[in-house]
Structures are given as structure tokens and as C-alpha cells.
LOMI-380149 format. One record per residue: x, y, z of N, C-alpha, C in turn. Coordinates in steps of 0.02 Angstrom, whole numbers, padded with zeros to 5 digits, always signed. Example, Ala and Ser with C-alpha at 12.3 -4.5 7.8 and 13.67 -1.06 7.14 Angstrom:
+00660-00284+00390+00615-00225+00390+00660-00165+00390
+00642-00112+00354+00684-00053+00357+00645+00002+00394
***
This chain:
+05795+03353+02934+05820+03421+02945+05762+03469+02961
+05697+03463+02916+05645+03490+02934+05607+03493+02999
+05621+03435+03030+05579+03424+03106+05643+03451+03162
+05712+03439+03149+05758+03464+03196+05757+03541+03177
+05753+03592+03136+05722+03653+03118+05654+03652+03171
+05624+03631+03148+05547+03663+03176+05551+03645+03263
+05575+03580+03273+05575+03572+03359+05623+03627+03413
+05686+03651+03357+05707+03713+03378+05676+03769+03393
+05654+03795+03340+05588+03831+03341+05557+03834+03384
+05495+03789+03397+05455+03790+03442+05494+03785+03535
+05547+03731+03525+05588+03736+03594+05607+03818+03606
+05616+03865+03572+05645+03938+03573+05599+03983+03603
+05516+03958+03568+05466+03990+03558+05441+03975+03643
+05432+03904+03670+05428+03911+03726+05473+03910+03786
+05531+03920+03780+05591+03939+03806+05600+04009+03843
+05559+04071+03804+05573+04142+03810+05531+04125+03870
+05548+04189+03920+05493+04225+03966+05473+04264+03956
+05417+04270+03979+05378+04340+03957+05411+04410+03968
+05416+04453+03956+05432+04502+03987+05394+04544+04054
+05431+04565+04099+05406+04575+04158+05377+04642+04149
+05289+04643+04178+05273+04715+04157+05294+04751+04199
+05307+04812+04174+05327+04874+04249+05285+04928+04239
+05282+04982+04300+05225+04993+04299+05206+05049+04240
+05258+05070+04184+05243+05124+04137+05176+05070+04092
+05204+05002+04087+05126+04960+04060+05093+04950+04111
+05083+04987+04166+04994+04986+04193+04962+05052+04189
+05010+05107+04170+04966+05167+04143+04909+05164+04084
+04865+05162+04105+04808+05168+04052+04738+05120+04080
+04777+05052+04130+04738+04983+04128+04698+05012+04218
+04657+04997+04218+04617+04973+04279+04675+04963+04350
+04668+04995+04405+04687+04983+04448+04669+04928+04493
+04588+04925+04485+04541+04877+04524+04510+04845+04467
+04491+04803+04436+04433+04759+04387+04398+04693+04432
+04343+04716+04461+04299+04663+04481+04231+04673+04438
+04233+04598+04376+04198+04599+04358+04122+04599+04354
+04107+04586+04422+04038+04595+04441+04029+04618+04503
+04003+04696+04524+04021+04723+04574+03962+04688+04657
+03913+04644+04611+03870+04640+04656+03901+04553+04702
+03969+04536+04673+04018+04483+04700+04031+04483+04742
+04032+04580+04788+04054+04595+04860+04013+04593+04884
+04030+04565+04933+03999+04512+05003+04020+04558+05066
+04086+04594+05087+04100+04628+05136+04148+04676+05094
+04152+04730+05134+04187+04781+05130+04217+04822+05177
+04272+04825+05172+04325+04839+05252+04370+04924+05237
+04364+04954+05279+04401+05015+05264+04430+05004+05313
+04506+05052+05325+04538+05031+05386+04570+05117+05376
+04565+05168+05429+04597+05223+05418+04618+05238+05488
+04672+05264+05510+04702+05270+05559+04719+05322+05596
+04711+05355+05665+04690+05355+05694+04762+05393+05728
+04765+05465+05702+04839+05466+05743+04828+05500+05808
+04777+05529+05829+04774+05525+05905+04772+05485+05925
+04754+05425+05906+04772+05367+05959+04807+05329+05937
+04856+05335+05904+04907+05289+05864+04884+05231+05848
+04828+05222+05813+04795+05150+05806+04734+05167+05744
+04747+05109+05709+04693+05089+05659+04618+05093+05660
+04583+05127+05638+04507+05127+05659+04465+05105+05588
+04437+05040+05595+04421+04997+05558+04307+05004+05549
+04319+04994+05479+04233+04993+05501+04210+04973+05425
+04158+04903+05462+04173+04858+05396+04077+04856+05391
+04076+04839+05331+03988+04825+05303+03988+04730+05271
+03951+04701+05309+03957+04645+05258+03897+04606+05261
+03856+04547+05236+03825+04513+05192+03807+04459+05240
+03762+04478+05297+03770+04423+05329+03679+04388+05307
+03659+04324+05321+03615+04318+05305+03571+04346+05247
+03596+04356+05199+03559+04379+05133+03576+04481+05123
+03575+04507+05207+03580+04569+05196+03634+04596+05242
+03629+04659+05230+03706+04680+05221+03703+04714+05289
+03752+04707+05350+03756+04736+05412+03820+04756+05433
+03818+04781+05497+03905+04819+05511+03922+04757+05579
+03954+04730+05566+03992+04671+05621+04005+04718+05684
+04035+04772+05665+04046+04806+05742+04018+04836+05786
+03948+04837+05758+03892+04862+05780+03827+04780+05774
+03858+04753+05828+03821+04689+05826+03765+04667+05779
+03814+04673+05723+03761+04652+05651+03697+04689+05636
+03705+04750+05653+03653+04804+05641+03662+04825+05563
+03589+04812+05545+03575+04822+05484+03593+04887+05452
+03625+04855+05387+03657+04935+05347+03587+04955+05302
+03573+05016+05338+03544+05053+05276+03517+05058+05209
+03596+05062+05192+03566+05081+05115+03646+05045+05092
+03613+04969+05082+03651+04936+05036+03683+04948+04968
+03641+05021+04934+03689+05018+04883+03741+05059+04890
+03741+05085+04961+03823+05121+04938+03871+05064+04929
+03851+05015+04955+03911+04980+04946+03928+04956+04884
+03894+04948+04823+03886+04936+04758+03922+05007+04741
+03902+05032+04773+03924+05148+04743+03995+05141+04745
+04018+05099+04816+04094+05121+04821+04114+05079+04770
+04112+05003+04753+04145+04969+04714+04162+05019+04665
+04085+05031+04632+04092+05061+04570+04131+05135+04564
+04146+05180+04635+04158+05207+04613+04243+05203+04600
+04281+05147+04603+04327+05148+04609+04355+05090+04541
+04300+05039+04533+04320+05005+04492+04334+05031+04431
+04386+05003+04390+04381+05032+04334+04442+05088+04313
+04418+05110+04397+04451+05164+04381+04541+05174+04346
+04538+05204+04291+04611+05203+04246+04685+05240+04300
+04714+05214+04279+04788+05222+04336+04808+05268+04266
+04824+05343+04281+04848+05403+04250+04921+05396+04242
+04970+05369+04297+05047+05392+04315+05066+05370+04355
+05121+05337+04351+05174+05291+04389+05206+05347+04426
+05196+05361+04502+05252+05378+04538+05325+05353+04581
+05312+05325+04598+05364+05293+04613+05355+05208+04656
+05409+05197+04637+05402+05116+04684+05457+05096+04731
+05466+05173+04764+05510+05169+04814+05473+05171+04914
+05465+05107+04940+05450+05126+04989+05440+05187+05044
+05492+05182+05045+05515+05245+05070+05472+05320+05093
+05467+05316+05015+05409+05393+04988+05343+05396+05010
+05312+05314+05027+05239+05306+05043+05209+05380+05114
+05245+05374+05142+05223+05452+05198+05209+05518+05151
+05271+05522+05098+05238+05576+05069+05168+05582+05013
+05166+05527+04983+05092+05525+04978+05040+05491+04996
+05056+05479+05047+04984+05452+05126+04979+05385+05107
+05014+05348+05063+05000+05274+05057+05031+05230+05101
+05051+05235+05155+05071+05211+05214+05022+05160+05239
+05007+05106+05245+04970+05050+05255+04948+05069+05329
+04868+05092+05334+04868+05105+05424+04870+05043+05463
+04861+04995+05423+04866+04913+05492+04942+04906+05498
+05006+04969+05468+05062+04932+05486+05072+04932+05555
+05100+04885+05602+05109+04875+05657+05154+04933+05697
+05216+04959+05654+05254+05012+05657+05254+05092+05674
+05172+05091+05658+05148+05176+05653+05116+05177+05749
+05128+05244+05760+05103+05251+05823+05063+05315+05845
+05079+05379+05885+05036+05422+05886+05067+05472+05859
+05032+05520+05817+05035+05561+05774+05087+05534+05719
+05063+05483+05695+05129+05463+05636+05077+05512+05571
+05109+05509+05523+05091+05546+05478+05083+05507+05405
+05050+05512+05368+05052+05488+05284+05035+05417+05301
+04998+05387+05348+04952+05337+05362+04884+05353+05273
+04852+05303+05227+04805+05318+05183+04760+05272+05213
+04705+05280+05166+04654+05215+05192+04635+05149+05157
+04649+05108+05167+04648+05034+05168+04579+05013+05145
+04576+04995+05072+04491+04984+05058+04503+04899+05028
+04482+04862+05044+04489+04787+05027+04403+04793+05028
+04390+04755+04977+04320+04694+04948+04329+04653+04954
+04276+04603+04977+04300+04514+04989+04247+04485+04945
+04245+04448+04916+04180+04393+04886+04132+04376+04944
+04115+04321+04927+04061+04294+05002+04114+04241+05025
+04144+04195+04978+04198+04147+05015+04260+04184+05063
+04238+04248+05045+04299+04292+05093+04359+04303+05063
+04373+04276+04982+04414+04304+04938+04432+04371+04937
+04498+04410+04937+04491+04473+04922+04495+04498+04845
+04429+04506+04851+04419+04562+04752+04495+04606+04737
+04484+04649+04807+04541+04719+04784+04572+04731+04862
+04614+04756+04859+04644+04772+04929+04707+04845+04895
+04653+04914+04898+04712+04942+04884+04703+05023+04941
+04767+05062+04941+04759+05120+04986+04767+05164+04962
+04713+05214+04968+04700+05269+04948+04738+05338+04993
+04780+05354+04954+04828+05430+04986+04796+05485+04980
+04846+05527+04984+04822+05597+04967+04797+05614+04897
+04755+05664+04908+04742+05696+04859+04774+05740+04812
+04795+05721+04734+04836+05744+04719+04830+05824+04701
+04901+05866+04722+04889+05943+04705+04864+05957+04648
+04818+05999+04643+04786+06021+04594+04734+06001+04565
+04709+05953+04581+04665+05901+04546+04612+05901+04586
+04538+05870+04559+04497+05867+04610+04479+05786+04604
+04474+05774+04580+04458+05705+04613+04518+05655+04572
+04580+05632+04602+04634+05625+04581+04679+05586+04634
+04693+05537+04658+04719+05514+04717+04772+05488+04705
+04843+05484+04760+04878+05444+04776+04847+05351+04793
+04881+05320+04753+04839+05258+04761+04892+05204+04743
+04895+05151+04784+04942+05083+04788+04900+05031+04789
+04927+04980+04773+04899+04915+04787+04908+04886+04840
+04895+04853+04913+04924+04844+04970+04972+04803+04972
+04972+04756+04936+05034+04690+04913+05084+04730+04872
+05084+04786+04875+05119+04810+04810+05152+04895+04845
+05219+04913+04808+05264+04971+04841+05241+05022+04793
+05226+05007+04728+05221+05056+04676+05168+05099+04684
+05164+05162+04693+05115+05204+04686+05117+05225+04609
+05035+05255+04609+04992+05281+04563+04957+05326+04560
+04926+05371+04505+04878+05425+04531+04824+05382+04469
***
């Protein structure tokens, strides 16, 4: 009786599913967590371009030991640590407030994906597209940065790109 008790038990115990987080449990947690910021290898912004109804892309990455711009025939970047600056200045960073996770709304706070294929000239609420890759070309983070929220000074509309739910 004791082992048909306890195999219940444990059958129950791994039976449940987890519960599905939503996003009132990601208020507080990290939007981005890359644990070691010096992991990024390339870094891609993608912001768009509504006079010309098109995406305008401009990437820094890790070629041969140091860090250059591909679109500028591998012309050496500068000053490698901004690119350490941007990680950091974003990693970490705590998600304040769940706005909504209705598509729809992304125009009104600029999180509109500018590589969507759909947007053309003068579309509006296009954000900008910041993805990190490792050196295997993994992506660290891939998220878009909206508007700036009213009132606030350094405070953004912000999504995950795989993802509908916005955040500030």
C-alpha cells in the first residue's frame, strides 16, 4: 500500500506542468542576460528608413581577432569598446511594465520590426532592431527598441523580436 501511495505521488508530482509564465512574471527580471558581454562577436542594428521605405542596416563585427564594419569593406572599427558599451548598456537592463501583447499596438510604440517586409515609404512606428551574435553566429539577444517613453528620460518601449509583448 505504501509503494502504490508513494508511486502515485511521485506519478502526480511529475505529471503537473509548469505553469506558463506571463509577462506580469517578467516584471522585475532582465530583458537581455548575456552572461559575458565580451561573447559578442557581431553586432547588427537595423533602423528604417521611411524616406526610402527600406531598412538601413549597419553592423560591427569580429573579423580576424578585431572588430570591423562588413559594409564598409571590413574597415576597421575604432573604438571597440563601444561595442562592449552597447551590450552593457542594455544588458541587465530590468523590464519595469508589461504593456501589452497585442500586435496590433506595435506602431504605437515604435516596436514595429523594421526588416518587416510589409512596411514601405513613410510607414510609421518602425523601432530599431539590435541583435548580438556570439562568434559561432548564435544570437545572444535580438530585441527592438521603440519609443521613448512619455515622461521619462531614459525609459523605452522595448520587445523581444520573436516575441508580441511589449515592455518599458
Amino acid at each position: 500500500l505504501c509503494v502504490a501511495v508513494a508511486s502515485t505521488l511521485v506519478a502526480f508530482a511529475l505529471s503537473r506542468e509548469a505553469p506558463e509564465k506571463t509577462a506580469a512574471d517578467q516584471i522585475g527580471q532582465p530583458l537581455v542576460a548575456i552572461e559575458d558581454p565580451l561573447d559578442v562577436a557581431r553586432l547588427r542594428i537595423v533602423d528604417f528608413d521611411a524616406s526610402e521605405g527600406a531598412p538601413s542596416p549597419f553592423e560591427v563585427s569580429k573579423v580576424d581577432g578585431r572588430f570591423s564594419i562588413p559594409s564598409h569593406e571590413n574597415h576597421p572599427a575604432d573604438q571597440s569598446d563601444h561595442l562592449v558599451d552597447a551590450v552593457t548598456g542594455i544588458n541587465y537592463a530590468e523590464i519595469l511594465a508589461s504593456v501589452t501583447d497585442q500586435s496590433g499596438n506595435h506602431r504605437d510604440f515604435g516596436v514595429v520590426d523594421p526588416t518587416a517586409g510589409e512596411l514601405g515609404r513613410g510607414a510609421k512606428g518602425a523601432g530599431k532592431r539590435v541583435t548580438f551574435h556570439s562568434a559561432n553566429g548564435e544570437p545572444l539577444a535580438d530585441i527592438i527598441i521603440g519609443k521613448r517613453v512619455e515622461g521619462t528620460e531614459n525609459q523605452y518601449y522595448v520587445r523581444q523580436a520573436s516575441n508580441d509583448q511589449v515592455y518599458t
